[in-house]
N, C-alpha and C positions, 0 to 999 in steps of 0.2 A: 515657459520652458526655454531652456538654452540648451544649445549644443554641445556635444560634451565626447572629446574623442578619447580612445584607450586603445593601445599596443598587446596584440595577443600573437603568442607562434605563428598563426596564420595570414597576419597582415591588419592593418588600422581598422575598428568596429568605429561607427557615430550611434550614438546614443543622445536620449534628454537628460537634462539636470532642474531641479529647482533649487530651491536656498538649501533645503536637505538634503533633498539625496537623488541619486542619478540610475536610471532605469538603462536597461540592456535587452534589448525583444529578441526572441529568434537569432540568437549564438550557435554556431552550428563549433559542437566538439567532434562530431566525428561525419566521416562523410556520405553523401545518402548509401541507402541501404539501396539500389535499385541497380537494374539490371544485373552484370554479374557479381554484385554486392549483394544483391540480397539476402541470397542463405549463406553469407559469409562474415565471420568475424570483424567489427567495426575498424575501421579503416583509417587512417590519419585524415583530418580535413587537406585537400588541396588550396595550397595559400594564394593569397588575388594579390592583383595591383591597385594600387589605389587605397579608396576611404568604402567597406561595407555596411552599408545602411544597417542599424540595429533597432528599431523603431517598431517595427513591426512582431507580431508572434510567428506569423508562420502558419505552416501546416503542422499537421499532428499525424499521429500515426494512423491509417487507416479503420478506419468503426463508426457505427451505425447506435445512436440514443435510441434507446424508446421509452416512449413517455410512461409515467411512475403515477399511477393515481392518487390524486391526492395531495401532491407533491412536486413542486419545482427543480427536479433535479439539474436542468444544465447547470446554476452555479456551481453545483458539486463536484459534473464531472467534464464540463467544455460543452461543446456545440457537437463534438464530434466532427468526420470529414473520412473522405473517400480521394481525393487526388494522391495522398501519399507525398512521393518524392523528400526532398530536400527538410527532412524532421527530427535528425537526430540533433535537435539542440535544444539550448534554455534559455531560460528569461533569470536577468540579474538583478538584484535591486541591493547599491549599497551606499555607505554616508557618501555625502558631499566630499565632505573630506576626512580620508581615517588613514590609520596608518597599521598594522597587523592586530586587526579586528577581527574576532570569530568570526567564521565562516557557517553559515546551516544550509545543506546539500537537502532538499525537500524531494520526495518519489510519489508519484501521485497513485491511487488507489484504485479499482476499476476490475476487478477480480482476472487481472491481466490479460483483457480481451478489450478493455474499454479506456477511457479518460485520456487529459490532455493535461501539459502543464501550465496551460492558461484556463485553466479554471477559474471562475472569480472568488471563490472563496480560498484559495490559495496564493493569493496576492502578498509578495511579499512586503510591503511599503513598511510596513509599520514594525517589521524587524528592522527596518533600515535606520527608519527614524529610532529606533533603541541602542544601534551601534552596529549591529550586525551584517557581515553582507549578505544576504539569502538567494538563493539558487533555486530553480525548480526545473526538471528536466523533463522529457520524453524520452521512449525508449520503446523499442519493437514490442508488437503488443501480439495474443493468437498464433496463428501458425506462424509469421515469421518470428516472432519472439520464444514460442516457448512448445513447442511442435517438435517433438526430436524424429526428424527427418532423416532414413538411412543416407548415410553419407556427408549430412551438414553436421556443423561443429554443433553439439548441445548449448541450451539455456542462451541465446542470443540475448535476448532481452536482459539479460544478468550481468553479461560479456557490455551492454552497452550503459548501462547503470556505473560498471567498475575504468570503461575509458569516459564517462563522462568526473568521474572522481579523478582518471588521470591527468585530465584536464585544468581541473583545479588545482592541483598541486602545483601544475606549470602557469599557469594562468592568473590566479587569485590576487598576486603580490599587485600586479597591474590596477586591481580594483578597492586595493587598501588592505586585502583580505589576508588573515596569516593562516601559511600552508600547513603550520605543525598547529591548529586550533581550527581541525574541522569535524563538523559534529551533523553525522547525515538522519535525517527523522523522514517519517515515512504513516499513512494511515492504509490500513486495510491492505490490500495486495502490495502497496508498496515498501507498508511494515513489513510484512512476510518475508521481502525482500532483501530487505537489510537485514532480520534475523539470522537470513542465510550469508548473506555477505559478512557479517561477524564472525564467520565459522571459516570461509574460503580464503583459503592459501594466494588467490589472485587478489583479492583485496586486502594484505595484510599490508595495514602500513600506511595506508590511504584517508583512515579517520582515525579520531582519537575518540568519538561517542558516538552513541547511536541511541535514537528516539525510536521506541515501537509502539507505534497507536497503533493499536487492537491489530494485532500479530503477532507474529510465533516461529518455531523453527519447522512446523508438523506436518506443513502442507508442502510437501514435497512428495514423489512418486517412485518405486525404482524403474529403472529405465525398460523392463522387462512391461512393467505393467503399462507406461505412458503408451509403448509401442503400438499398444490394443487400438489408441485411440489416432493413431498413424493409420493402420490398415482399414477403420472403420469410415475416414474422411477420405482416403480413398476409394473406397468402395463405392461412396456415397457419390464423390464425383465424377467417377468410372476414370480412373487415372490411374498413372501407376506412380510406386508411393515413393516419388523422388524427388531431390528438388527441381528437375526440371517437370515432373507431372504437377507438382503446386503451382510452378510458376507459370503453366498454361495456363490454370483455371484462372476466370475471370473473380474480379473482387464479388460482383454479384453471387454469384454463384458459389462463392467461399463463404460468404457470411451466412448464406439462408444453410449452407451444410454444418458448419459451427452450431445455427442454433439448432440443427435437427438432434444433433449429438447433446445438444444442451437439457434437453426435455427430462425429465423424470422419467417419461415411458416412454416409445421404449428404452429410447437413450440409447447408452451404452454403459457396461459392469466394470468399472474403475477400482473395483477392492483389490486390495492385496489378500494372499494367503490366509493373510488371521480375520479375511472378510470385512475390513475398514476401509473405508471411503473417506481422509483423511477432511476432504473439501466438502461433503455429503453436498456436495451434488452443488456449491454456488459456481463454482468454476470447472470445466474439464480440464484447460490451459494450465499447468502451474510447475514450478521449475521441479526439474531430473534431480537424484543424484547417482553417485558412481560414475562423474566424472572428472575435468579437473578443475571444475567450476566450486565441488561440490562431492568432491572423495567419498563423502559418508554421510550418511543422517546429520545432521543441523545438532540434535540430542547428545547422537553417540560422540560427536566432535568436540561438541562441550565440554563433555566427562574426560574425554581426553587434554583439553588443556586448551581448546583453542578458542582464540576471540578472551583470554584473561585477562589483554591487555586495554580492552576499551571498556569503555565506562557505559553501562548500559541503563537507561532509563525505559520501563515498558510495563505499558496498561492497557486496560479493559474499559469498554461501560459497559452500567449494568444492567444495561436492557440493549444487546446487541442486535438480537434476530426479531428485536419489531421493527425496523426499516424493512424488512422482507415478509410479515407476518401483519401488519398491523392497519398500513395502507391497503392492502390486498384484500382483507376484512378473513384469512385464514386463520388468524388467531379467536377471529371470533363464531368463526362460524365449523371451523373441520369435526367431524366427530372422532370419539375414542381410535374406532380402527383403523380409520386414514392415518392418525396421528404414527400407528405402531407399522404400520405398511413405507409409509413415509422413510419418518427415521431408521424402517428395518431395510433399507437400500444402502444406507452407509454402517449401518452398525449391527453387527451378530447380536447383539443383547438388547437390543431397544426395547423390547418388552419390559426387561428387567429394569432399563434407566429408566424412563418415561414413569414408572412404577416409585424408584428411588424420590420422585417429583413429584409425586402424587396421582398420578391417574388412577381412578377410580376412587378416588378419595371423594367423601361426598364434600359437595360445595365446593369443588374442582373443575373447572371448566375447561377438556381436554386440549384445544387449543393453547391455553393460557398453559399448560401443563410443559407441552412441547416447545413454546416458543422460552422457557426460561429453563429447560435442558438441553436445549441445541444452544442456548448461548454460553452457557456453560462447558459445555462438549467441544462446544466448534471454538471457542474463543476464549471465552476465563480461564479456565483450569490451562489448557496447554500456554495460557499466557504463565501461568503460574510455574509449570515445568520447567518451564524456560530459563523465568528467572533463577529457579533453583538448582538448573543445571549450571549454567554459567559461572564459572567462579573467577571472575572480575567483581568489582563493583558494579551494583546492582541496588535500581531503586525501584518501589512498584508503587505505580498509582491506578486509583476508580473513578474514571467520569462519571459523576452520580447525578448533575444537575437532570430533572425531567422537565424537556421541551414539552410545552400545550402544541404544538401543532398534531393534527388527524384527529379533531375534537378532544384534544387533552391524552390522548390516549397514546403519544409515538413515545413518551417518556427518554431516560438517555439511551435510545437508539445510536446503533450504528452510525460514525460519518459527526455524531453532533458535537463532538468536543470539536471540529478542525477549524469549526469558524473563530473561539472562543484562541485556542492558540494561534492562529493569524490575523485575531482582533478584525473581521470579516464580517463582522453581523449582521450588518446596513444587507450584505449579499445575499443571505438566506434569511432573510425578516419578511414577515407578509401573510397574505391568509394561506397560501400555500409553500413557507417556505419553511426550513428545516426546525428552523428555532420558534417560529410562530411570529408572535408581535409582543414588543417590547421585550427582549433575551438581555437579561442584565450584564451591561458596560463593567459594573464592579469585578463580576466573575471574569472575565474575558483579559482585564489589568491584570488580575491575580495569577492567572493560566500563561497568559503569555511573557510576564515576570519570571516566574518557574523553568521556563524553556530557556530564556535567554540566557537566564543565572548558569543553567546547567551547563549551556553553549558556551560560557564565556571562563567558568574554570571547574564545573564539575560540582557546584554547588546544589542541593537540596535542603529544606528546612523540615525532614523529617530520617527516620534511621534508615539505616539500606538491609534489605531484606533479605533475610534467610529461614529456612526452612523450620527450625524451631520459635522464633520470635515471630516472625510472618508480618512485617511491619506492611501496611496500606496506606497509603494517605488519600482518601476521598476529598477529592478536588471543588467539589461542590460544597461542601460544609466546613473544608481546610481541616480537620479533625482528621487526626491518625489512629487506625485500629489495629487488634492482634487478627487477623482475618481467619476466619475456621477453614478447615477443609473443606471443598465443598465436595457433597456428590455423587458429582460428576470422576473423582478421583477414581470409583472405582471403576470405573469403564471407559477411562483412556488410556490405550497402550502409552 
C-alpha cells in the first residue's frame, strides 16, 4: 500500500492506494452530532490544518448486536459500538485513476436502530476495480435519528443521508468521481430510505438513480402517530419528552427502553386509523412524514409527479421474512393462532390474508403460511406499488438464488442478494454464514455487472416495468417473467 492524498472543502484526507484503486476510511461529511448537535440538523464539517488521517473507519453510530442463531451476522451488519462521537462519515473506495466515473452512494440497512457502514460484506473494492467510485455512509440511527422529538427538526437520519449526498456533489470530482452520474443503492432500512429520498424536495437534484434492495416507500408514519412512541420512551425513562430529557438519559438505559418498546407484547400500538402497522412490528424507529423532509406519503408523491426524473431500479427476494422466521425455528414450529394473533398486531385482516395463503389448508404448515405472506405484505407487493407508482423509469428485479445456510432451509432470505452485488462472498461463506459454503462466483459476476451497467448510464438487459406487462427479471435464473399479482394486493393499503 501507498499513500495517497486528496483535497476535499475541509482540508487534505491520506488515504492507501494499490495498483487499482485507493481506499478512504472514516471521511467525516458532516460534523458530530454531539453535544449541542445532537438533536440538531447536520452541520458543516469544521475544516483542519494540515494532512487528516483517512485509514481508519472510525466509530459508528451508537447500537448494541445481538447475536442471530444460527447465523454470523456481524459481517451483515458491523461490530456495533457505543462511544458515539465523531460518525457522521464514509468510507471511499475508487480507481487508481479515473476521471468522471459513476459514483454509487451505498446506505446500509439495520431496521434504523442498528448497522454500520463498515460492514464487511459491504466492502466496496470490487466496484472500484469495475470503474466505479463507491461510497458507504453512516447516519443517526434510533432516537437521535428517527425519534421526532417535540421541538427537534424531524427524520435526522434522513437530514444526514441527503448532506452526506451534498457532499458528494462537492467532493466527488477530487476522487475521479462525476457529480452529474450518481446513483445511490441501499438494502432493507437503507432501501426505505432512498425510496423516500426519491420523493423529497430536499434531495432533488442530488442523484440521478436509485437502487432499492428490498424497500419501498410504505414504512413511514404520520407524525401524529410516531408521537405515541415519543411519550411511551418517555414514560419508560421517567423523563420528559424533550431533547434535553433524551439527552440525559444514559445510552444504557436508552437502549434497554428501545428494546422494551420493541417487544410484541406489550410493546406499544403503532397502527394508524385504518389499524396498519406499516413495519408490523421489525422496527418501531422509521422516518415521519408531513414534513419538509417528506411533505406527503412516498405513494401519494409519486402519483403526483415526484422522483420522475431518476431512474429507479427496485426488488425483492423471494423468501424475505425467513432471515426473521427460519433461524428462530418460528417458521417451524408457531401454531395456526399465534400465526393470526401475530400478524393481527399489524394488520385488521390477518385472518383473511394468512387465509388468502393458505392456512388451514391441509398440508399447510401454519408457520410456512405466515412467513410467505408477511413477505409478501411487508416487502413484495408494496415493492411492487412502488414501482408502479413511480413514473420515471422503472426496472423490477427477484432475488431467487436459495442460500443452503440454517440446514438448507434460509432459502433467498432477507440481506442474501447484498453480498452477491458487492461480490463479498468470502464474508458470509461458512457453516454459519449467510450464503453457506460454496455461494456461486458466476452469480455474484452476473449481479454485480447489472448494478454497475445501471450505475454507469442507466442500462438493463431486460424491459422496465409496468403495471400491465409486469416485466421481472429473476436474478438467479437471468429469466424474465410477466409476474401475477400476488395476494397479498388485496390487503395492502
Amino acid at each position: 500500500m501507498t499513500a495517497s492524498f486528496r483535497k476535499v472543502q475541509s482540508g487534505q484526507i491520506e488515504g492507501d492506494c494499490d495498483e487499482r484503486i485507493c481506499r478512504f476510511m472514516g471521511v467525516p461529511y458532516a460534523a458530530p452530532p454531539v453535544g449541542e448537535l445532537r438533536f440538531q440538523p447536520p452541520r458543516p464539517v469544521e475544516p483542519w490544518e494540515g494532512t487528516r488521517q483517512a485509514r481508519r473507519p472510525g466509530p459508528c453510530a451508537p447500537h448494541r448486536i445481538r447475536p442471530f442463531p444460527g447465523l454470523d451476522i456481524e459481517p451483515l451488519v458491523g461490530k456495533g459500538g457505543e462511544e458515539g462521537g465523531d460518525y457522521l462519515t464514509l468510507n471511499l473506495w475508487c480507481p487508481a485513476a479515473s476521471e468522471k466515473a459513476p459514483v454509487m452512494v451505498f446506505i446500509h440497512g439495520g431496521a434504523y436502530v442498528l448497522g454500520s457502514k463498515d460492514a464487511a460484506v459491504h466492502d466496496g473494492s470490487a466496484f472500484a476495480k469495475s470503474g466505479v467510485v463507491c461510497i458507504a455512509i453512516n447516519y443517526r440511527l434510533g432516537v437521535d435519528g428517527f425519534l421526532p422529538i417535540p421541538g427537534v427538526p424531524t427524520n435526522l437520519g434522513l437530514r444526514d443521508m441527503i448532506a452526506a449526498l451534498h457532499w458528494v456533489q462537492a467532493n466527488i470530482a477530487a476522487f475521479g468521481g462525476d457529480p452529474r452520474n450518481v446513483t445511490v443503492f441501499g438494502e432493507s432500512a437503507g432501501a426505505m430510505a432512498i425510496a423516500n429520498l426519491v420523493t423529497s424536495p430536499l434531495a432533488k437534484g442530488l442523484f440521478k438513480r436509485a437502487i432499492i434492495q428490498s424497500g419501498h416507500g410504505s414504512m413511514v408514519r404520520e407524525l401524529s402517530v410516531a408521537k405515541k412512541l415519543v411519550t411511551k420512551l418517555a414514560k419508560i425513562l421517567k423523563i420528559p419528552a424533550t431533547a434535553e430529557g433524551f439527552a440525559s438519559a444514559t445510552f444504557d438505559r436508552t437502549w434497554k427502553a428501545m428494546e422494551k418498546v420493541s417487544k410484541p407484547f406489550p410493546g406499544i400500538d403503532l397502527r394508524d386509523v385504518q389499524g396498519f402497522d406499516p413495519v408490523y412490528g421489525i422496527s418501531r424507529f422509521i422516518p415521519v412524514y408531513e414534513d419538509d423532509v417528506l411533505p406527503e406519503h412516498p405513494l401519494k408523491a409519486l402519483a403526483g409527479g415526484a422522483g420522475k426524473d431518476v431512474e429507479v431500479l427496485i426488488g425483492t427476494n423471494s423468501a424475505e421474512m425467513n432471515l426473521y422466521f427460519v433461524p428462530t425455528r418460528v417458521r417451524a414450529k408457531i401454531p395456526g393462532f399465534l400465526t393470526k394473533w401475530l400478524v393481527g398486531k399489524s394488520h385488521p385482516e390477518a385472518k383473511q390474508a394468512l387465509k388468502a395463503y393458505g392456512l388451514g389448508d391441509e398440508g399447510r404448515k401454519p408457520g410456512f403460511v405466515m412467513t410467505e405472506a408477511l413477505t409478501d405484505l411487508v416487502f413484495r407487493w408494496p415493492a411492487r406499488q412502488y414501482a408502479t407508482a413511480h413514473q420515471g423509469k422503472t426496472h423490477v428485479y427477484e432475488f431467487d438464488w436459495h442460500s443452503p445456510a440454517c440446514d438448507g432451509e434460509l432459502g433467498a432470505a432477507h440481506g442474501v442478494e447484498v453480498p452477491f452485488v458487492f461480490k463479498t462472498l468470502e464474508s458470509v461463506s461458512g457453516p454459519q454464514g449467510l450464503v453457506g459454503e460454496n455461494p456461486p462466483r458466476d452469480l455474484a459476476d452476473r449481479v454485480h455487472r447489472l448494478w454497475v451497467g445501471f450505475a454507469t448510464d442507466g442500462s438493463l438487459p431486460w424491459p422496465e416495468f409496468d403495471e400491465d406487462h409486469r416485466d421481472v427479471h429473476l436474478l438467479g435464473s437471468g429469466a424474465t417473467i410477466s409476474e401475477p399479482v400476488m395476494p397479498a394486493a388485496a390487503f395492502v393499503p
